[in-house]
N, CA, C and O atoms as a DFTB+ gen file, in Angstrom:
364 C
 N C O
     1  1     216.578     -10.012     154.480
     2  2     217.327      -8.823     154.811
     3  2     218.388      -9.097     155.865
     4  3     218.634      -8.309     156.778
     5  1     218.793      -9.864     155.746
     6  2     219.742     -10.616     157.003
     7  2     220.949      -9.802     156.765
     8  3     221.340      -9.064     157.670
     9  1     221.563      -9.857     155.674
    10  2     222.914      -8.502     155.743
    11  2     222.968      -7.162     155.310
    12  3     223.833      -6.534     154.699
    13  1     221.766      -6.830     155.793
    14  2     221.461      -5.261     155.451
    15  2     221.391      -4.831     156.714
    16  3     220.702      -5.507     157.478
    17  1     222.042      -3.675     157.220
    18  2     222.461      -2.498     158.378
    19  2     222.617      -1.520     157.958
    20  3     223.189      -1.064     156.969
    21  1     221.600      -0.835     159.455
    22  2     221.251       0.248     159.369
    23  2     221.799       0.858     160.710
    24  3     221.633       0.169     161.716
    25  1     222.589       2.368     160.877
    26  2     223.309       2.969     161.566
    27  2     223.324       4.274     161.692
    28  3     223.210       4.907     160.643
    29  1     223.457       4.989     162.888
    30  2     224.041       6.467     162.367
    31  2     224.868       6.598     162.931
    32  3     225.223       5.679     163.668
    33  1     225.494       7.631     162.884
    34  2     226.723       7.828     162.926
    35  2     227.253       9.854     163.202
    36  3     227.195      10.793     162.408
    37  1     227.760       9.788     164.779
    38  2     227.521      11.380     164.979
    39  2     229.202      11.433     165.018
    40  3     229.538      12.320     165.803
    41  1     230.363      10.762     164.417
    42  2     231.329      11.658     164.437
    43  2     231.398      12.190     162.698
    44  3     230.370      12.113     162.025
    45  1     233.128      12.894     161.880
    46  2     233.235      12.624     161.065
    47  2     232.506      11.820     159.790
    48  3     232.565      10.593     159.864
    49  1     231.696      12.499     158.408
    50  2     231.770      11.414     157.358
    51  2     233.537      10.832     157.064
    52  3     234.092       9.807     156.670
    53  1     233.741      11.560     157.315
    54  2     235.658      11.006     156.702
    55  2     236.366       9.407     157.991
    56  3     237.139       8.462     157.835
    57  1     235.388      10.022     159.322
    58  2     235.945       8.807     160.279
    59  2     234.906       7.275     159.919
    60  3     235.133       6.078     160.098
    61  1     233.920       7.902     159.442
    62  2     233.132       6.809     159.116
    63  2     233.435       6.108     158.075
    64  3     233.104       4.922     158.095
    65  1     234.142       6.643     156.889
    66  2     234.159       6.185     155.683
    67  2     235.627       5.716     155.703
    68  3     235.729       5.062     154.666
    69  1     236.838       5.703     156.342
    70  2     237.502       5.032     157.168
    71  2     237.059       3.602     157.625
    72  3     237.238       2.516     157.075
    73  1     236.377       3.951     158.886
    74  2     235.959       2.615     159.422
    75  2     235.360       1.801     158.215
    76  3     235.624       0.608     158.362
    77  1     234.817       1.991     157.353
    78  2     234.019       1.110     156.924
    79  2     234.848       0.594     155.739
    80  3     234.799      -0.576     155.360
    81  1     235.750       1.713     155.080
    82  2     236.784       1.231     154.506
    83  2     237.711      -0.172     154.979
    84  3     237.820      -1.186     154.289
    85  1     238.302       0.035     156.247
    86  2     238.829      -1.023     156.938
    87  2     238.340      -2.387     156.991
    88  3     238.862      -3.493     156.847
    89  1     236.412      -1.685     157.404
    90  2     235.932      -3.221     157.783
    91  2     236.375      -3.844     156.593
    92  3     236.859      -4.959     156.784
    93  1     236.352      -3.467     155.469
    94  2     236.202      -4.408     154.490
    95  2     237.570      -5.077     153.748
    96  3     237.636      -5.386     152.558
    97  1     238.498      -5.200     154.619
    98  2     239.831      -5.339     154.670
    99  2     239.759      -6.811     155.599
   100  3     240.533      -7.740     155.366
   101  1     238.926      -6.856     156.459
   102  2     238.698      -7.710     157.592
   103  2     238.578      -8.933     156.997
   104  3     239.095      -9.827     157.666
   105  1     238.122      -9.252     156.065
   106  2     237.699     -11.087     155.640
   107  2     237.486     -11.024     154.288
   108  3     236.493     -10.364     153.981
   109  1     238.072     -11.476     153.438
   110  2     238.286     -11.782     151.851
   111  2     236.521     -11.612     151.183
   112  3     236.111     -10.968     150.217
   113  1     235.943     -12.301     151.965
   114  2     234.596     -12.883     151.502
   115  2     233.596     -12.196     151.835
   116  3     232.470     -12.380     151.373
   117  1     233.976     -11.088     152.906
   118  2     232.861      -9.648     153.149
   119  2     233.084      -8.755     152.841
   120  3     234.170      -8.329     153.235
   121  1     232.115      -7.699     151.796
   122  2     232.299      -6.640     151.359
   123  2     231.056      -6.025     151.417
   124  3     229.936      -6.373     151.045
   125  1     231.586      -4.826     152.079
   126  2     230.715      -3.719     152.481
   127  2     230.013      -2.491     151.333
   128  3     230.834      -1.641     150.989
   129  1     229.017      -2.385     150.912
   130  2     228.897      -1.498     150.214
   131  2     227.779      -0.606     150.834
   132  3     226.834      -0.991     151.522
   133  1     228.049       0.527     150.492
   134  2     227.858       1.433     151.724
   135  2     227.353       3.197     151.235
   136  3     228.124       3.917     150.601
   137  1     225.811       3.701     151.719
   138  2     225.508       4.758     151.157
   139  2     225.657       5.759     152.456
   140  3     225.185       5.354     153.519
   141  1     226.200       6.860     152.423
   142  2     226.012       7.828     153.208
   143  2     225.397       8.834     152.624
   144  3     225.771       9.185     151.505
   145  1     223.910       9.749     153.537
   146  2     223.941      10.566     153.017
   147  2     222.481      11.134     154.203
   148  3     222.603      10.958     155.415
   149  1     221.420      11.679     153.711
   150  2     220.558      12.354     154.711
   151  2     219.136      11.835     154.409
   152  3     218.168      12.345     154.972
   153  1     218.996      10.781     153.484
   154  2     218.172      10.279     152.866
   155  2     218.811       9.103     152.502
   156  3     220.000       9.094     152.183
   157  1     217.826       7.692     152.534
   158  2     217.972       6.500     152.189
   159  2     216.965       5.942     152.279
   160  3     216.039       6.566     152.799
   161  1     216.792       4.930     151.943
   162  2     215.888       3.376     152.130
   163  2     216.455       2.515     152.211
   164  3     217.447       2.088     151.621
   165  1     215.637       2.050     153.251
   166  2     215.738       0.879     154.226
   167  2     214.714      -0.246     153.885
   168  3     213.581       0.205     153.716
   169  1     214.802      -1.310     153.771
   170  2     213.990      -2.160     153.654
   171  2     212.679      -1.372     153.373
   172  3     212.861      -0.215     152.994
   173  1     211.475      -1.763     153.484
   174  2     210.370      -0.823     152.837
   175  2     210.030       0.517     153.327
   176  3     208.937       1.046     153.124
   177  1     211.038       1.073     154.006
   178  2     210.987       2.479     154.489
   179  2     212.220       3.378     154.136
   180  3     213.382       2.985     154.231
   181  1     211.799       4.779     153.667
   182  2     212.501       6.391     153.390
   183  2     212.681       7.049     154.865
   184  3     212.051       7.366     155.875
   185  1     213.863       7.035     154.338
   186  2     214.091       7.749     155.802
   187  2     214.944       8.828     155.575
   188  3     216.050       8.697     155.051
   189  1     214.233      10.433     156.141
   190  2     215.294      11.427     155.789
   191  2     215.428      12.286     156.808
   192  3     214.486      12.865     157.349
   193  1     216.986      12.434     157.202
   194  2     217.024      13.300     158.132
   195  2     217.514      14.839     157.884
   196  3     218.595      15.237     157.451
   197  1     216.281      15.622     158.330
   198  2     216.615      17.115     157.601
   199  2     217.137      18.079     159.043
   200  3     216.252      18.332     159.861
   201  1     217.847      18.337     159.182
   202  2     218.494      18.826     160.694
   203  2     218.544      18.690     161.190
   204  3     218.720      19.632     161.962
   205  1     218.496      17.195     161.830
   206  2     217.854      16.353     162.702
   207  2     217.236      15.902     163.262
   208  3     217.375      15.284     164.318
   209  1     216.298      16.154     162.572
   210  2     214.610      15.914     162.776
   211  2     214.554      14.311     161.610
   212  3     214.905      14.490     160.444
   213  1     214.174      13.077     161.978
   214  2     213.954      12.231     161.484
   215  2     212.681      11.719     160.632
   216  3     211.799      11.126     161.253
   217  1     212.568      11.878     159.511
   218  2     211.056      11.560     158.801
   219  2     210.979      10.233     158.380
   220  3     212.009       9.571     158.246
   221  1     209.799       9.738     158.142
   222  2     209.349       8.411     157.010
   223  2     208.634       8.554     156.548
   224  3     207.761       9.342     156.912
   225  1     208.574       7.635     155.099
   226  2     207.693       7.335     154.262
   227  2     207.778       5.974     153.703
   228  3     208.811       5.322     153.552
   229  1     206.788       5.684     153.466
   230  2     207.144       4.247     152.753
   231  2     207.696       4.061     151.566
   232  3     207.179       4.723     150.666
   233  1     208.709       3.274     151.228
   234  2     209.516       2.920     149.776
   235  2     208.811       2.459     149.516
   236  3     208.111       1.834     150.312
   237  1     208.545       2.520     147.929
   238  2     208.094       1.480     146.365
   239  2     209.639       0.820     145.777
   240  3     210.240       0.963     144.713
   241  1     209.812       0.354     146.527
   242  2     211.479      -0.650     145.509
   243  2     210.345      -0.335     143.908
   244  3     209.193      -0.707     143.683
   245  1     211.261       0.443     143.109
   246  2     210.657       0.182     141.612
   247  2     210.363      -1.263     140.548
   248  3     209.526      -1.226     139.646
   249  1     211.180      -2.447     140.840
   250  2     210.933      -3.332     140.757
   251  2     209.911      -4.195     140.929
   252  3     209.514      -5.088     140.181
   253  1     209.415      -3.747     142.277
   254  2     208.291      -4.579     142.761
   255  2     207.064      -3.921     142.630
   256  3     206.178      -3.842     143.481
   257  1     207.076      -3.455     141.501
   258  2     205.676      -2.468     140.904
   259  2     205.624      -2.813     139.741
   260  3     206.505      -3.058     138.917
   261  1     204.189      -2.830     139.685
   262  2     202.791      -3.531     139.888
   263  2     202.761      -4.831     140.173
   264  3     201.725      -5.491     140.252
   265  1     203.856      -5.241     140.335
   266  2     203.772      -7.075     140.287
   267  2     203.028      -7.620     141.265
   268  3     203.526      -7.350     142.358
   269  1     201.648      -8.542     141.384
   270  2     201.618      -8.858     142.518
   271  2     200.890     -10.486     141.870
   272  3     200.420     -10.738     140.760
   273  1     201.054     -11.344     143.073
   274  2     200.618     -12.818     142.775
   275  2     199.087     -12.985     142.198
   276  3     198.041     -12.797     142.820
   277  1     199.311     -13.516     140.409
   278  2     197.927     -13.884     140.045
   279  2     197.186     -14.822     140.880
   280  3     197.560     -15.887     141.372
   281  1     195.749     -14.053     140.966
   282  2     194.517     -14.451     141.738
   283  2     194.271     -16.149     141.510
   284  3     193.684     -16.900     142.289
   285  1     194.976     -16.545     140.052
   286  2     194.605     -17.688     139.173
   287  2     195.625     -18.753     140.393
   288  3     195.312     -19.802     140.956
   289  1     196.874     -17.954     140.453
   290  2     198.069     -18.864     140.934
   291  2     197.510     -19.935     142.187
   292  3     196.753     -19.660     143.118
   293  1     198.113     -21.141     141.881
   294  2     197.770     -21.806     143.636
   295  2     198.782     -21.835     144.918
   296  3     199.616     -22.581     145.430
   297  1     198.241     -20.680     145.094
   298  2     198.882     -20.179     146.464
   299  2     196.978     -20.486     147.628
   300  3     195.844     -20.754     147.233
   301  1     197.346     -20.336     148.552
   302  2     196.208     -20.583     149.919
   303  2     195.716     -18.901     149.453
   304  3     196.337     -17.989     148.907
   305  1     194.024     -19.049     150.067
   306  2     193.470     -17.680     149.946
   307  2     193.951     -16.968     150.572
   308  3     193.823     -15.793     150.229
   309  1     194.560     -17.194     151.510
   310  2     194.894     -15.852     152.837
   311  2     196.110     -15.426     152.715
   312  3     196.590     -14.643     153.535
   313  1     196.922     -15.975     151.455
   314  2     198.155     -14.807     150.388
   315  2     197.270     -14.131     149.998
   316  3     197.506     -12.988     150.388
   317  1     196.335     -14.163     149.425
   318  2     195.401     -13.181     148.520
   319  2     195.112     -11.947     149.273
   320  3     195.277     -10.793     148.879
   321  1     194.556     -12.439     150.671
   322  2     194.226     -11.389     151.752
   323  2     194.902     -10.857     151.952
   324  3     194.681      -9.656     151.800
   325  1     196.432     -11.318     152.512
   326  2     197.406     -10.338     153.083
   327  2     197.816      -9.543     152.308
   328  3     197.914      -8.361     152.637
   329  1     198.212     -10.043     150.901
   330  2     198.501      -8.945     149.832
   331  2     197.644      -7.641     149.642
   332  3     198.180      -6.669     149.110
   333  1     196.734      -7.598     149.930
   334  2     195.601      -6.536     149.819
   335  2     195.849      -6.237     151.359
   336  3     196.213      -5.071     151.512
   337  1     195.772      -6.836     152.350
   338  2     195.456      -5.862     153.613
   339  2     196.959      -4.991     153.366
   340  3     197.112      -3.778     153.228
   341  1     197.867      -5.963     153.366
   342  2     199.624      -5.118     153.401
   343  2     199.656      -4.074     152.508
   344  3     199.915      -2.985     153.021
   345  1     199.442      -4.088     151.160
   346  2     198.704      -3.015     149.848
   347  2     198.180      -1.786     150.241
   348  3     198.476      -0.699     149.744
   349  1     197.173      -2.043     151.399
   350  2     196.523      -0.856     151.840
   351  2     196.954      -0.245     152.893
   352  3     196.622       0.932     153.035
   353  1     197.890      -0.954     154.002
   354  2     198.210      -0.284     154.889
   355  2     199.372       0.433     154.356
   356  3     199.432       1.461     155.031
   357  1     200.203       0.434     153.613
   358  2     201.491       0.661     152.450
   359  2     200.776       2.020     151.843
   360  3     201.499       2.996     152.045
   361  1     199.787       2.284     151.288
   362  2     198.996       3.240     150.790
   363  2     199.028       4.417     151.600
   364  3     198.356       5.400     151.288
């Protein structure tokens, strides 16, 4: 998750969408793509702000459902573990 940012932003949507327009004027090889809105996900977290009151929940990226590493695979036991402890605290 190294070029993923996360921000808010209390002037203008129009001054923001500006700036971010620009940034991406800045260097041939960076491009910004960019959601505004009152609800998003963030890396494995929903985040919605309803009047300014800030909530979470945990994201399911749809992709990464049901998939998880066969028991068979040779990975070390304590992938096995974490996948299940992380599984349940995610729950």
């Amino acid at each position: 998750y190294i070029d993923d940012i996360f921000m808010t932003w209390n002037r203008s949507e129009e001054e923001l969408r500006k700036l971010l327009d620009d940034a991406n004027t800045w260097h041939p090889n960076i491009k910004l793509d960019y959601k505004i809105g009152n609800s998003l996900s963030f890396l494995d977290v929903q985040l919605t702000n309803n009047n300014g009151i800030l909530s979470t929940s945990v994201y399911h990226k749809p992709a990464a459902e049901p998939y998880v590493t066969p028991f068979i695979s040779d990975h070390p036991r304590h992938v096995f573990i974490n996948i299940i402890q992380t599984s349940l605290a995610r729950a």
